[in-house]
Each structure stands twice: as structure tokens, then as C-alpha cells.
BALOBA-1460 file (C-alpha; in Angstrom, 3 decimals):
// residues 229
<rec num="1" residu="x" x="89.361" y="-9.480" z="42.852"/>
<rec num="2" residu="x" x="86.415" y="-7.552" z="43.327"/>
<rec num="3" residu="x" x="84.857" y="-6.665" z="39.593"/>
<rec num="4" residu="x" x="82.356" y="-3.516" z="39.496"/>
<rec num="5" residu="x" x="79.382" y="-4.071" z="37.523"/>
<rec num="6" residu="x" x="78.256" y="-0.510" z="35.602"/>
<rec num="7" residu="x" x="74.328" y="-0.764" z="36.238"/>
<rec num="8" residu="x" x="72.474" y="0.752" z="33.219"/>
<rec num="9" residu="x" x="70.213" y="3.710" z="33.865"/>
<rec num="10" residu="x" x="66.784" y="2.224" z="34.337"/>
<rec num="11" residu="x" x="64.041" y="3.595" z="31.110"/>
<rec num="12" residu="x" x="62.577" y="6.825" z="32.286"/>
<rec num="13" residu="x" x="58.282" y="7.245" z="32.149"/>
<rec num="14" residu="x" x="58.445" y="9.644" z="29.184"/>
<rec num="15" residu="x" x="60.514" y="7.414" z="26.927"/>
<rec num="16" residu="x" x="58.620" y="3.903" z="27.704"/>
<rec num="17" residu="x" x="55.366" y="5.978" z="27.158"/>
<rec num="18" residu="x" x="56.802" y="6.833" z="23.764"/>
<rec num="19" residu="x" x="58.004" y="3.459" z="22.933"/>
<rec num="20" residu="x" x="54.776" y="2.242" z="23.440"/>
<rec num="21" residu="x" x="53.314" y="5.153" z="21.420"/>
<rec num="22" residu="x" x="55.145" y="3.958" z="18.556"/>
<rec num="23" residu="x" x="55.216" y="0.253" z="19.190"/>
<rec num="24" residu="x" x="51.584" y="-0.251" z="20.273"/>
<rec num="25" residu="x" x="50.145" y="1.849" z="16.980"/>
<rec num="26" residu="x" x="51.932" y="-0.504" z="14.856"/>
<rec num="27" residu="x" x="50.931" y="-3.409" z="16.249"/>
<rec num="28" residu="x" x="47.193" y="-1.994" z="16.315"/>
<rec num="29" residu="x" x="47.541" y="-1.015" z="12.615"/>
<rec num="30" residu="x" x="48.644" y="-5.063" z="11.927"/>
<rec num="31" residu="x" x="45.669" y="-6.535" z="14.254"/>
<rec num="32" residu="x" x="42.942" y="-4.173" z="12.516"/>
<rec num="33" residu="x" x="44.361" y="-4.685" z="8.854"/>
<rec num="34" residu="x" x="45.539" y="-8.200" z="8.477"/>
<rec num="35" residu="x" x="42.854" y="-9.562" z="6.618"/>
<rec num="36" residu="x" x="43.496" y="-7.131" z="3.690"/>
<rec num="37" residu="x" x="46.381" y="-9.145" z="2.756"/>
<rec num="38" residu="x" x="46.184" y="-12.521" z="1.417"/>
<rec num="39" residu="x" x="48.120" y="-14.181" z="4.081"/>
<rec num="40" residu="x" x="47.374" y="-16.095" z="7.656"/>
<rec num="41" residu="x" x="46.319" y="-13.461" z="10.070"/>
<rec num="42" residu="x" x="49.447" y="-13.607" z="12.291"/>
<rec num="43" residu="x" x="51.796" y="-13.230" z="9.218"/>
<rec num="44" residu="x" x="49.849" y="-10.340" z="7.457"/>
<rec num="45" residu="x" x="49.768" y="-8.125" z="10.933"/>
<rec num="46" residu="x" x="53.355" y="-8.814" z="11.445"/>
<rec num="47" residu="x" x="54.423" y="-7.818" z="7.861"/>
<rec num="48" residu="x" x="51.966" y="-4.521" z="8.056"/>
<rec num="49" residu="x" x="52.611" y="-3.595" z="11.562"/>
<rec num="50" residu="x" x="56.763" y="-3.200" z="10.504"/>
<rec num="51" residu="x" x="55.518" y="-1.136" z="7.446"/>
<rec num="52" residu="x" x="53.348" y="1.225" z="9.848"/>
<rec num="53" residu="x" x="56.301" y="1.453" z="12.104"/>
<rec num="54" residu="x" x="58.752" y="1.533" z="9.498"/>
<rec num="55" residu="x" x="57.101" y="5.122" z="8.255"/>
<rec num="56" residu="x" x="55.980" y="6.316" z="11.473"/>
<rec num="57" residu="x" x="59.291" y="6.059" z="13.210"/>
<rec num="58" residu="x" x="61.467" y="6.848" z="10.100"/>
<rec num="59" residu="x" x="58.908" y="10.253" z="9.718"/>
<rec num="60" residu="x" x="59.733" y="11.325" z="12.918"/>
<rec num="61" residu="x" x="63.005" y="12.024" z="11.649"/>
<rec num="62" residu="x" x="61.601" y="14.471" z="8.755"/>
<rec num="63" residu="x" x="62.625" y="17.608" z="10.633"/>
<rec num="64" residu="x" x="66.092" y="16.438" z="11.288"/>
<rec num="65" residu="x" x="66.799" y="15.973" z="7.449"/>
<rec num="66" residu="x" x="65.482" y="19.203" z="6.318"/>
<rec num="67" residu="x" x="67.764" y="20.847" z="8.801"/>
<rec num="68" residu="x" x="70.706" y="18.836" z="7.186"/>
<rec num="69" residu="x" x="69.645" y="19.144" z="4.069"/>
<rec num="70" residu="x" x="68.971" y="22.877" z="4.370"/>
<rec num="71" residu="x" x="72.422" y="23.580" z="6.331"/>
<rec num="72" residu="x" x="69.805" y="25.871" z="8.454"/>
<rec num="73" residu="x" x="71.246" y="26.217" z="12.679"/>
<rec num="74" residu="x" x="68.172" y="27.993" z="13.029"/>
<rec num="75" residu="x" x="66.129" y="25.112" z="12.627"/>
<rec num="76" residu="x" x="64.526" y="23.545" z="15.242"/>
<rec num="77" residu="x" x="65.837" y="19.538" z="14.843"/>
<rec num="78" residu="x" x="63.947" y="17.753" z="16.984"/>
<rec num="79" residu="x" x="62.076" y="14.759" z="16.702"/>
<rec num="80" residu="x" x="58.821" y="15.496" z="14.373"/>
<rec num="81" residu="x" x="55.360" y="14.194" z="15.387"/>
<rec num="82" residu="x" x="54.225" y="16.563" z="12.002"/>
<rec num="83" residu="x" x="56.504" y="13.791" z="10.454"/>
<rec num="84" residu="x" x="55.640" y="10.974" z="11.511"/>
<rec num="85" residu="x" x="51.925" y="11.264" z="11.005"/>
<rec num="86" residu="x" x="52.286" y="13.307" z="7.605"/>
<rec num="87" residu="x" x="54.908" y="10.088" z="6.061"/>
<rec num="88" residu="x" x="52.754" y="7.447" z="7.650"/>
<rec num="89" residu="x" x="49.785" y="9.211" z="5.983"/>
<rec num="90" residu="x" x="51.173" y="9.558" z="2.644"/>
<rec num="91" residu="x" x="51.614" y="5.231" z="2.632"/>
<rec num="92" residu="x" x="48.555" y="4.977" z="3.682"/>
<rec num="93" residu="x" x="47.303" y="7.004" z="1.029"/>
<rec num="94" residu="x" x="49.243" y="5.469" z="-1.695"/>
<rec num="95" residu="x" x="48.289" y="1.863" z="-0.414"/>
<rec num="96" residu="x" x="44.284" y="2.493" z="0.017"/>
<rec num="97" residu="x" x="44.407" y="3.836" z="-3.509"/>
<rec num="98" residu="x" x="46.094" y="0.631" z="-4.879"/>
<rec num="99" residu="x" x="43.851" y="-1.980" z="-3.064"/>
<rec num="100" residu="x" x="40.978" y="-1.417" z="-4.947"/>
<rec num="101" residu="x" x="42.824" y="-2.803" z="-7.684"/>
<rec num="102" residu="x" x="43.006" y="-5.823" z="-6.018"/>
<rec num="103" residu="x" x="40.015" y="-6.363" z="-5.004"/>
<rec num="104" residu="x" x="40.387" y="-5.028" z="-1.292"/>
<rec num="105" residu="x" x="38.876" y="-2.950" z="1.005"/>
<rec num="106" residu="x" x="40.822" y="0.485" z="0.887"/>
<rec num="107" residu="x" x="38.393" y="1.335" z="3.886"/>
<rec num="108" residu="x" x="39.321" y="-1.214" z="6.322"/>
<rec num="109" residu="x" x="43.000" y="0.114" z="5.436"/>
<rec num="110" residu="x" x="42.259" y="3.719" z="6.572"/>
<rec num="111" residu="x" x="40.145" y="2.951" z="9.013"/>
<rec num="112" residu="x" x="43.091" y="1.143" z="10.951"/>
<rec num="113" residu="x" x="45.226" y="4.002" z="10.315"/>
<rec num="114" residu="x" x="43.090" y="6.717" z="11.784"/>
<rec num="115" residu="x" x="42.866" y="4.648" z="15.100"/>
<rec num="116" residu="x" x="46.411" y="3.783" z="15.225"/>
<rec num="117" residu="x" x="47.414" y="7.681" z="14.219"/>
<rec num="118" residu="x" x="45.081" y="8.778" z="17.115"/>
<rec num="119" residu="x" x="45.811" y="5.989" z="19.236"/>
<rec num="120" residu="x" x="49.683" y="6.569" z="19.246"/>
<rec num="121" residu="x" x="48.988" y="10.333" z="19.791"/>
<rec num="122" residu="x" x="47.236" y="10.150" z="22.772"/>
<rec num="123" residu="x" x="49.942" y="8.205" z="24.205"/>
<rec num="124" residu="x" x="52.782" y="10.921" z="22.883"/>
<rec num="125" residu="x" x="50.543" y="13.399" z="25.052"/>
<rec num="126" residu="x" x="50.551" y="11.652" z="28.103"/>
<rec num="127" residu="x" x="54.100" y="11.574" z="27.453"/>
<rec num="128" residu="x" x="54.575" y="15.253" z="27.019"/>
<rec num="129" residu="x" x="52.582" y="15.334" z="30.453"/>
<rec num="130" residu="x" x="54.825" y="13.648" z="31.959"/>
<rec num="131" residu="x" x="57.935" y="15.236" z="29.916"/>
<rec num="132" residu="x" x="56.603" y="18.965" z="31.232"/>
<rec num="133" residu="x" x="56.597" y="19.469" z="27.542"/>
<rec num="134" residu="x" x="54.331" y="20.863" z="24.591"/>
<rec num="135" residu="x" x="52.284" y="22.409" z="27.577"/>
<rec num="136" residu="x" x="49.994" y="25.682" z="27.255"/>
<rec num="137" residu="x" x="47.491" y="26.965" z="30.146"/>
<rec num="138" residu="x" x="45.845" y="30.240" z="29.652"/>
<rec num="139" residu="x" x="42.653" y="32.220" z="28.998"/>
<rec num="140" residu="x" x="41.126" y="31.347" z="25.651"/>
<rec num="141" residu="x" x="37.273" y="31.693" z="24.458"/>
<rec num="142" residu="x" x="37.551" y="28.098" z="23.323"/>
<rec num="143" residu="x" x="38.884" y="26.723" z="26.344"/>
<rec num="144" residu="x" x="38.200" y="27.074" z="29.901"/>
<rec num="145" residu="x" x="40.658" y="29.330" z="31.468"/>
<rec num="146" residu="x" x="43.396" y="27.090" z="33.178"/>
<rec num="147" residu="x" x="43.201" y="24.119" z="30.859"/>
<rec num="148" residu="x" x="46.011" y="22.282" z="30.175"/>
<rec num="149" residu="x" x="46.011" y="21.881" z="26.519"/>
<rec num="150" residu="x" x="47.657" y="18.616" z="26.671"/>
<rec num="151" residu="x" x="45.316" y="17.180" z="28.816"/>
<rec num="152" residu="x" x="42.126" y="18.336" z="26.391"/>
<rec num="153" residu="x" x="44.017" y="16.842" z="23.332"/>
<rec num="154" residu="x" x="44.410" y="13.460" z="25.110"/>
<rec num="155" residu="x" x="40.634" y="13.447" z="26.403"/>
<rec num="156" residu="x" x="39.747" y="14.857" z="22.721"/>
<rec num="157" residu="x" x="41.673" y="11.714" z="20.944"/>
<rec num="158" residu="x" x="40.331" y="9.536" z="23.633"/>
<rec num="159" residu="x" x="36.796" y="10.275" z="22.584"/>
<rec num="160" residu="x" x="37.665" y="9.748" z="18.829"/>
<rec num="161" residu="x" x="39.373" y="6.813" z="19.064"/>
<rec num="162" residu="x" x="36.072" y="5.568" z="21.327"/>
<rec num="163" residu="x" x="33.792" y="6.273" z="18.656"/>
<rec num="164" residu="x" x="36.143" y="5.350" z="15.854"/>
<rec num="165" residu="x" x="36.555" y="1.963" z="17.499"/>
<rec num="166" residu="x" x="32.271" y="1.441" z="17.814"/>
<rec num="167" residu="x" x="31.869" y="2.413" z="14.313"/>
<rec num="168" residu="x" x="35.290" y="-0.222" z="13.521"/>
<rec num="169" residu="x" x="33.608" y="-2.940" z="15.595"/>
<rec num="170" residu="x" x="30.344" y="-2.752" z="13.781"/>
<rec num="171" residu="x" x="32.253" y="-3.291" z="10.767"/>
<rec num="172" residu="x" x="31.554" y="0.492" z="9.423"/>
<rec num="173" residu="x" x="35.224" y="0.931" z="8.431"/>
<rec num="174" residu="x" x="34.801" y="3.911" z="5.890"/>
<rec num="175" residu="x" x="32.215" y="6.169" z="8.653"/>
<rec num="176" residu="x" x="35.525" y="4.985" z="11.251"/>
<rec num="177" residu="x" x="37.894" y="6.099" z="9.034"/>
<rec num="178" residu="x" x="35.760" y="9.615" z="8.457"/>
<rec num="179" residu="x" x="35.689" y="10.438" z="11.954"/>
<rec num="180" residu="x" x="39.424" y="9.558" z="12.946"/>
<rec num="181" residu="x" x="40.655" y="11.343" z="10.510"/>
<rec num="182" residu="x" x="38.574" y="14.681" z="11.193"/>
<rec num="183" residu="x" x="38.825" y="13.868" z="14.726"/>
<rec num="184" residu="x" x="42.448" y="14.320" z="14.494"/>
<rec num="185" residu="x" x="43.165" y="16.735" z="11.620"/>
<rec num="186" residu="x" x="40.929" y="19.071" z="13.763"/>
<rec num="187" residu="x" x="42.533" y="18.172" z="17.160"/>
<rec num="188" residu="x" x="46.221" y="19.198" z="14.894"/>
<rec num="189" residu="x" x="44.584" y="22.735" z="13.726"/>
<rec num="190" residu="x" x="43.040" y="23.690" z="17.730"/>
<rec num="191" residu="x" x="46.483" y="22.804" z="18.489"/>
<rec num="192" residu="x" x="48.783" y="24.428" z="16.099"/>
<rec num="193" residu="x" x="46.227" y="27.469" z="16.427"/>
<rec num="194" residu="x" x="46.339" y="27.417" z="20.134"/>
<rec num="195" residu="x" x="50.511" y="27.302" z="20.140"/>
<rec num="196" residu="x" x="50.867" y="29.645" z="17.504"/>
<rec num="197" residu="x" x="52.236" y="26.958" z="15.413"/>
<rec num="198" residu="x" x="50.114" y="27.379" z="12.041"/>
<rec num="199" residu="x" x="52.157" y="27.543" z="8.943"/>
<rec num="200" residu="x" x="51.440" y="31.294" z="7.268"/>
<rec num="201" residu="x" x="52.744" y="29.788" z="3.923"/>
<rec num="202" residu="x" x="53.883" y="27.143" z="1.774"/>
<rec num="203" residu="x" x="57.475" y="27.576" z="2.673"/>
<rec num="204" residu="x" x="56.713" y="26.927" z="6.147"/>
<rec num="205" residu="x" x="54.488" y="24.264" z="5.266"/>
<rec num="206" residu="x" x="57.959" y="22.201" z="4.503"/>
<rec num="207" residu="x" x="59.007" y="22.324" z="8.330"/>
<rec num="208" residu="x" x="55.908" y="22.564" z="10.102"/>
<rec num="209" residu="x" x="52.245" y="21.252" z="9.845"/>
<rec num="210" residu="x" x="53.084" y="18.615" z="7.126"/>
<rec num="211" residu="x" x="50.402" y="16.120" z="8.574"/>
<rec num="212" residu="x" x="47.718" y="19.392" z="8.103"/>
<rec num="213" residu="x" x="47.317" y="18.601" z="4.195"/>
<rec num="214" residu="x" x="47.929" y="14.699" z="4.097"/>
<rec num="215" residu="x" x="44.977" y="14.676" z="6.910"/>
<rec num="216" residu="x" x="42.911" y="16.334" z="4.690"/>
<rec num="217" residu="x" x="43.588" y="14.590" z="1.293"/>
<rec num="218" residu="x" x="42.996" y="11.309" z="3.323"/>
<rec num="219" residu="x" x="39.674" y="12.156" z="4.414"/>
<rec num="220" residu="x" x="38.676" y="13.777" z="1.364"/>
<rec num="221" residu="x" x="39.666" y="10.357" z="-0.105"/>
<rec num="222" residu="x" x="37.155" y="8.474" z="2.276"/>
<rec num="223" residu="x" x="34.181" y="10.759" z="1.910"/>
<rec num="224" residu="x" x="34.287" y="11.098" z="-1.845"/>
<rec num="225" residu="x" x="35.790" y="8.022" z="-2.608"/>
<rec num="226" residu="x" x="34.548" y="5.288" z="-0.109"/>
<rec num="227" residu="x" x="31.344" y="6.487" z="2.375"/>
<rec num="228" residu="x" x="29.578" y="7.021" z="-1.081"/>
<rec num="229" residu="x" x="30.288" y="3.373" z="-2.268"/>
């Protein structure tokens, strides 16, 4: 009796880049922030590496339940990065203004987000790369002409997380948190502004470019609140 065996399709480039996009940024966020909980080391990165994924992979869903919610066809339901890095943002917010209250370091906190945030969105670029996706090359007075837009957002974040990861090293967590968060708030505006993708108002704001003001209220949180202290 011969019995056929149904092979699965093997896991395409694009989607184990993304897995790792998603997967590797949590498990960065629990290795840099562990010791802000009072726990072993192993138990504290576990616990906060499933709440970093927990937000960043439930946020990518943000633009599918608008559309739902909305009953709008004409939005576009895909997969959100605006999403995930806006709802990932907002518990990082709410948790870095809650530690000082007990007694920990809200800038270790933020300073792990910013290089998982940028870390997991360089990786989502090489995957639109590779996807053929999210692509733009043409003339512009801030690029050179022919640049692939993807490619300067990946060497962009590459260079933030670089110096964000010096300045986390040398134990200068609030200075790392300052420049991965305008490191990648201002990589999100070149490329909303370079796609045409800017929200024009507050309305819009609801579908697209959610991460724009959570960015900002984050590191206007770290250079009022914790580079002066």
C-alpha cells in the first residue's frame, strides 16, 4: 500500500526574516531589561520579552480592527508596522512612567525599547527587500537619485542602533534611549514624507502614522524627564 506523504511548503525568506523581526526584538528587549525586575535574570527577560512581543505582534493587527470596526472596504487591512511600534510604544510609556515608583530605572526601560523598535525594523526592511515591497527609487534633493529607499532606511537604523548600542554598553541608558528614539521617529517622517504617506489630519492620524506621536511623547519623556536627572 503505497501512502503519499503531503510535504509542507518550506518557510519563504521574507516571512523567516519577519519572524525573526518580531522574535529577535523581543528577546533583545528581555536581555537589555531584565534587571529592572526583581527576579533572576533568565526569568525577568523571559516574562518581559512575551510582554514586548505580546504588544508588538498584537499592534500589528491595529489596521485590521479599525477596518472591522469601521465597516470601511476602502481600507487598506494589512498588517500595520504604524501598529506595532505605536502599541508597543504606548506600554513602554505607561511602564517607564510607573518604575520610578518603584525605585527603577525608567531609562534602562526605554533605552531597550528604542534598540529593539529599531532593531526589529531594520530586519522588516530587509524583508520588504526581499518581498519587492514598500520600495521607492527616484530623484529627490534629499536623496541621491536612484536610491532605494529601503535600503537607506536599513543603513539609517543600522547606524542608530550602532550608536544606541555604544551609548547602552557604557551604561548611558537615557542619552541611548534619546538617540533611538529620534533616530527612528525621524527615519518614520523621511519615510512617510518620501511615500507620500504623512497623515494631513487627525482623522487620518487613526489609520496611518500612529507611531509618529507615541515616538515623540517617548522622547520628550526621556529628555525632560530622565537626561536631566
Amino acid at each position: 500500500m503505497n501512502i503519499s506523504v503531503t510535504r509542507r511548503p518550506p518557510v519563504s525568506l521574507v516571512t523567516a526574516i519577519r519572524m525573526a523581526s518580531a522574535v529577535g526584538s523581543s528577546a533583545l528587549f528581555g536581555l537589555l531589561s531584565a534587571r529592572i525586575l526583581p527576579f533572576d535574570f533568565w526569568s525577568s527577560a523571559f516574562l518581559l520579552a512575551f510582554l514586548f512581543g505580546f504588544f508588538f505582534v498584537g499592534g500589528t493587527g491595529y489596521r485590521i480592527l479599525i477596518a472591522v470596526a469601521l465597516r470601511d472596504p476602502s481600507i487598506h487591512a494589512a498588517a500595520s508596522w504604524s501598529g506595532a511600534s505605536a502599541i508597543s510604544g504606548v506600554a513602554a510609556l505607561a511602564a517607564a512612567a510607573a518604575l520610578p515608583l518603584a525605585g527603577q530605572d525608567a531609562a534602562l526601560l526605554f533605552a531597550a525599547y528604542a534598540l529593539a523598535i529599531n532593531t526589529a525594523y531594520a530586519l522588516v526592511k530587509a524583508a520588504c527587500f526581499n518581498a519587492g515591497c514598500c520600495g521607492i527609487s527616484r530623484r529627490h534633493r534629499h536623496l541621491l537619485a536612484g536610491t532605494d529607499l529601503r535600503v537607506a532606511e536599513f543603513a539609517a537604523t543600522a547606524a542608530v542602533v550602532a550608536l544606541a548600542g555604544v551609548l547602552f554598553w557604557f551604561n548611558r541608558f537615557a542619552l541611548s534611549a534619546a538617540v533611538g528614539l529620534a533616530g527612528h521617529l525621524a527615519i518614520r517622517l523621511a519615510s512617510r514624507s518620501l511615500r507620500d504617506r504623512m497623515p494631513d489630519n487627525l482623522s487620518a492620524l487613526v489609520r496611518v502614522g500612529q507611531e509618529l506621536p507615541v515616538l515623540a511623547c517617548g522622547l520628550v519623556f526621556v529628555l525632560v524627564l530622565l537626561i536631566p536627572s
